[in-house]
C-alpha positions as CSV (number, residue, x, y, z in Angstrom):
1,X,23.9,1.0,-64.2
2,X,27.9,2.1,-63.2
3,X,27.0,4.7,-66.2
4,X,23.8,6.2,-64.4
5,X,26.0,6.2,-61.2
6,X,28.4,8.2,-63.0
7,X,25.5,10.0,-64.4
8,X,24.8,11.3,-60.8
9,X,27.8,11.8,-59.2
10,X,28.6,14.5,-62.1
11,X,25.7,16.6,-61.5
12,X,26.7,20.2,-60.5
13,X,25.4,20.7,-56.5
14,X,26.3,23.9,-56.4
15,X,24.9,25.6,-60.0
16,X,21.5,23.3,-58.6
17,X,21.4,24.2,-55.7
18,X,21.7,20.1,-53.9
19,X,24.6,21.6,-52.0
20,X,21.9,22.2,-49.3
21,X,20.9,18.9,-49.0
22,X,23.5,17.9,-46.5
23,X,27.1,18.7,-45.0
24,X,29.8,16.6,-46.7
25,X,32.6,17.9,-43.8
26,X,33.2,14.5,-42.1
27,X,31.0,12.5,-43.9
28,X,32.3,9.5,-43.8
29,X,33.5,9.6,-40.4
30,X,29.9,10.6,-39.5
31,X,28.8,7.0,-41.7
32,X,30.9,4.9,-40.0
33,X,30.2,5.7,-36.2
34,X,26.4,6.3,-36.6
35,X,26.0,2.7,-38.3
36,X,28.2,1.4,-35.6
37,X,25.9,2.8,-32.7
38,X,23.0,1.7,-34.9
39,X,24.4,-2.4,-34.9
40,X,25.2,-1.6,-31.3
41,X,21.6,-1.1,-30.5
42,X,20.2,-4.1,-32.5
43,X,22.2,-6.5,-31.5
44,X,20.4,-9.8,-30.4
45,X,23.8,-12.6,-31.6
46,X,27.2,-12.1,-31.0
47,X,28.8,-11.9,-34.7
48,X,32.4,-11.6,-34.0
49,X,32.9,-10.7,-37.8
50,X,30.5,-7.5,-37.4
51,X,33.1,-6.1,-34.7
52,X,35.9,-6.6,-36.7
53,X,34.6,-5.1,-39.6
54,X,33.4,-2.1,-37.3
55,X,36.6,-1.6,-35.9
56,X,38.4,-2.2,-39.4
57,X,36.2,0.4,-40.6
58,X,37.1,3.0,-38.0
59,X,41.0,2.8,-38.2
60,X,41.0,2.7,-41.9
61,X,38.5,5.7,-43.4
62,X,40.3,7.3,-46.2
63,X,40.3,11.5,-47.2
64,X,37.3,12.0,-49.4
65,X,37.5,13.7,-52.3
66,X,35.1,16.6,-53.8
67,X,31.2,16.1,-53.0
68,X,28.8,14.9,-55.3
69,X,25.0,14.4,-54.8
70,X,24.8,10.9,-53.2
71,X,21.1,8.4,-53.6
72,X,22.5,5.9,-51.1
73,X,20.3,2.8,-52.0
74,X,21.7,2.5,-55.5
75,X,19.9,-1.0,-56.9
76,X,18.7,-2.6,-59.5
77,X,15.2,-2.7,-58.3
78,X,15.4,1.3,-57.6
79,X,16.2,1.6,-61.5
80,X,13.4,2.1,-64.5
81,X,14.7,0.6,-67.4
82,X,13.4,0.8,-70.7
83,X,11.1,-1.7,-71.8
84,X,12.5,-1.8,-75.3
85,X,16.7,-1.5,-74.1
86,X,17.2,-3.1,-71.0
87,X,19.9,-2.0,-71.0
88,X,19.0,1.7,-71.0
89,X,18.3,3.4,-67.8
90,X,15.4,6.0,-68.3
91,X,14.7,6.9,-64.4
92,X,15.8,6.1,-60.6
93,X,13.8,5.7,-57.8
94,X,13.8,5.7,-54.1
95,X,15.9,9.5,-53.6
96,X,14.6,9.6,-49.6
97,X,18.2,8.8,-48.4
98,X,19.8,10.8,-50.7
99,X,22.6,13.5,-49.8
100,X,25.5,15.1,-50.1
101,X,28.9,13.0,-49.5
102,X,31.4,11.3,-50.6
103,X,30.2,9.1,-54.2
104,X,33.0,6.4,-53.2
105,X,29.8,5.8,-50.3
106,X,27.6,4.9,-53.2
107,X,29.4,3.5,-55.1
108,X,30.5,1.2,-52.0
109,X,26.6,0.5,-51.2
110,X,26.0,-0.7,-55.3
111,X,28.6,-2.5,-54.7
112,X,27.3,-4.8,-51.9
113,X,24.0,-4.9,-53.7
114,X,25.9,-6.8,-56.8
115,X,26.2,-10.4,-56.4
116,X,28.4,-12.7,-58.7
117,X,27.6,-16.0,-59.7
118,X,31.0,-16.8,-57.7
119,X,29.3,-15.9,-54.5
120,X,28.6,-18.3,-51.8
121,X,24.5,-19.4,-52.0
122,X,24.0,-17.9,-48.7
123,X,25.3,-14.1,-50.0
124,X,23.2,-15.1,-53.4
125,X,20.3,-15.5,-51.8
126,X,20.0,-11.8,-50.9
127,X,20.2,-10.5,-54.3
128,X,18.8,-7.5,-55.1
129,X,18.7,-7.5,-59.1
130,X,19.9,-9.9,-61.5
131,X,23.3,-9.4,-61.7
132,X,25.1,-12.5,-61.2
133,X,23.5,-13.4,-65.4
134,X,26.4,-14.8,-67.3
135,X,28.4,-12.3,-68.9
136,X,27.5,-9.6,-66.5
137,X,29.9,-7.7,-65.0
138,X,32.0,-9.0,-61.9
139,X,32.0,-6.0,-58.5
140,X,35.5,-5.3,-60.1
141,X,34.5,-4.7,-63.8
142,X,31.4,-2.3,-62.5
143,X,33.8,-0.5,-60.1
144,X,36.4,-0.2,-62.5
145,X,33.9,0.9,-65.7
146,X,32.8,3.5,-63.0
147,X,36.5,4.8,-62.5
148,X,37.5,5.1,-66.1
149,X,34.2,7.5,-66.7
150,X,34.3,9.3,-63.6
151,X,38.4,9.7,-63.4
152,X,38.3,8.4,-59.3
153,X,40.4,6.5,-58.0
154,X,40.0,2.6,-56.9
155,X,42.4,3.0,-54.0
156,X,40.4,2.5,-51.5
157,X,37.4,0.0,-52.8
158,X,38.3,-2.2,-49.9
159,X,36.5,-0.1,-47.4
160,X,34.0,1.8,-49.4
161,X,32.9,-2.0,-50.5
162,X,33.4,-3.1,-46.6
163,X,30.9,-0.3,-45.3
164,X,28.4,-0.8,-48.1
165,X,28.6,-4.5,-46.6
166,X,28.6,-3.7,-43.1
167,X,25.8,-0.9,-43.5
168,X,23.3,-3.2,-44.9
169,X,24.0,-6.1,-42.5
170,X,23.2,-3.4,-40.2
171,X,19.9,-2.6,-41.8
172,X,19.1,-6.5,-41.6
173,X,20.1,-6.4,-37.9
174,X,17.4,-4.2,-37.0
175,X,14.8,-6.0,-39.3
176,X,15.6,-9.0,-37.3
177,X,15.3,-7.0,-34.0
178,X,11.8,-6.4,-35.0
179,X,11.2,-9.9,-35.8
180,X,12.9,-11.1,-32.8
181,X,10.6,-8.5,-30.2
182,X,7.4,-9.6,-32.2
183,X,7.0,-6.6,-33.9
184,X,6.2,-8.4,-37.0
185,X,5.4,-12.0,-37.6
186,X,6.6,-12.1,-41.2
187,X,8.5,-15.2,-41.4
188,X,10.9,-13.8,-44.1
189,X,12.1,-11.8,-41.3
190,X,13.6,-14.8,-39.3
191,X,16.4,-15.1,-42.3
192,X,17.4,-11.5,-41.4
193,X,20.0,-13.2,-38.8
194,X,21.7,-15.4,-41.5
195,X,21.8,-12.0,-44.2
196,X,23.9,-10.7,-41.0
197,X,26.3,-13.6,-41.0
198,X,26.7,-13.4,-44.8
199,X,27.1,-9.7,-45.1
200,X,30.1,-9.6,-42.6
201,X,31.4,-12.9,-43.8
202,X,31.4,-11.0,-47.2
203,X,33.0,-7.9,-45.7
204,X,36.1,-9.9,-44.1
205,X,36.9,-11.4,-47.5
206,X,36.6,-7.9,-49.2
207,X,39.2,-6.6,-46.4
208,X,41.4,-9.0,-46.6
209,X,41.7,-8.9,-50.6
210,X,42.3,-5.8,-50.2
């Protein structure tokens, strides 16, 4: 999966003309203070942690580097693999969100999307793919396989990991808003609240390992 990342985040924008599909000027900048405004208008708890990492977030956005084309829901279950290799990536799914930006961003979101065996039940039970199998990679291993094909540097993995964290907490906020205003009556959607808690919990530890 890191190599299909990679994959991506080499394709030429300009000689294909994806340039157009957005303005990387400020890019993260723009991330961070839209999802922000977004939590602030789904809120229904008071998370102390979600603040924190908001604010964290905001006094600690690095430079970006050079653009890449961006898919910004990178997962396993947005990933065709082939049948015969599972290992072997033949197609990705799901390019609605996908832009021009920073690739440290989606790199960041795969990130939050990977769970480890290590990880407390509560973040494990919002897995997206099976990647806490034994002997699959750790977040570290993935990011790190990712840097040695791409040449990026790791320096700053603590908040592109932190806002894929925060990001997606986000996205469960405003599920659970939904839920919480009876615009659905799916009872899944009443665990949105505790994928909150988790997310930021998770994004605290990631800031403060640095």
């Amino acid at each position: 999966a890191d190599e299909t990342l990679a994959e991506l985040h080499a394709i030429d924008i300009d000689a294909t003309g994806l340039a157009a599909l957005g303005h990387p000027d400020g890019y993260v900048r723009r991330q961070v203070e839209g999802w922000t405004k977004r939590y602030a208008a789904a809120v229904t708890d008071a998370i102390p942690a979600m603040d924190r990492v908001a604010a964290w977030l905001a006094a600690n956005m690095p430079e970006s580097g050079p653009p890449t084309l961006i898919h910004n829901d990178f997962k396993y279950d947005n990933l065709v693999l082939d049948p015969a290799d599972l290992t072997r990536v033949r197609g990705v799914l799901d390019w609605e969100m996908a832009t021009v930006g920073d690739p440290l961003m989606d790199l960041g979101t795969a990130l939050c999307y990977w769970v480890e065996l290590a990880d407390p039940p509560e973040l494990r039970a919002f897995a997206f793919g099976p990647t806490a199998v034994p002997g699959g990679y750790t977040r570290r291993e993935f990011a790190e396989h990712y840097a040695r094909i791409t040449g990026r540097s790791l320096e700053h993995l603590a908040f592109y990991s932190a806002f894929g964290l925060y990001k997606t907490a986000v996205v469960a906020q405003q599920i659970y808003l939904r839920y919480v205003r009876g615009h659905s009556k799916d009872a899944r959607f009443a665990m949105m609240i505790m994928g909150v808690r988790a997310l930021a919990d998770q994004a605290e530890r990631v800031i403060a390992g640095g």
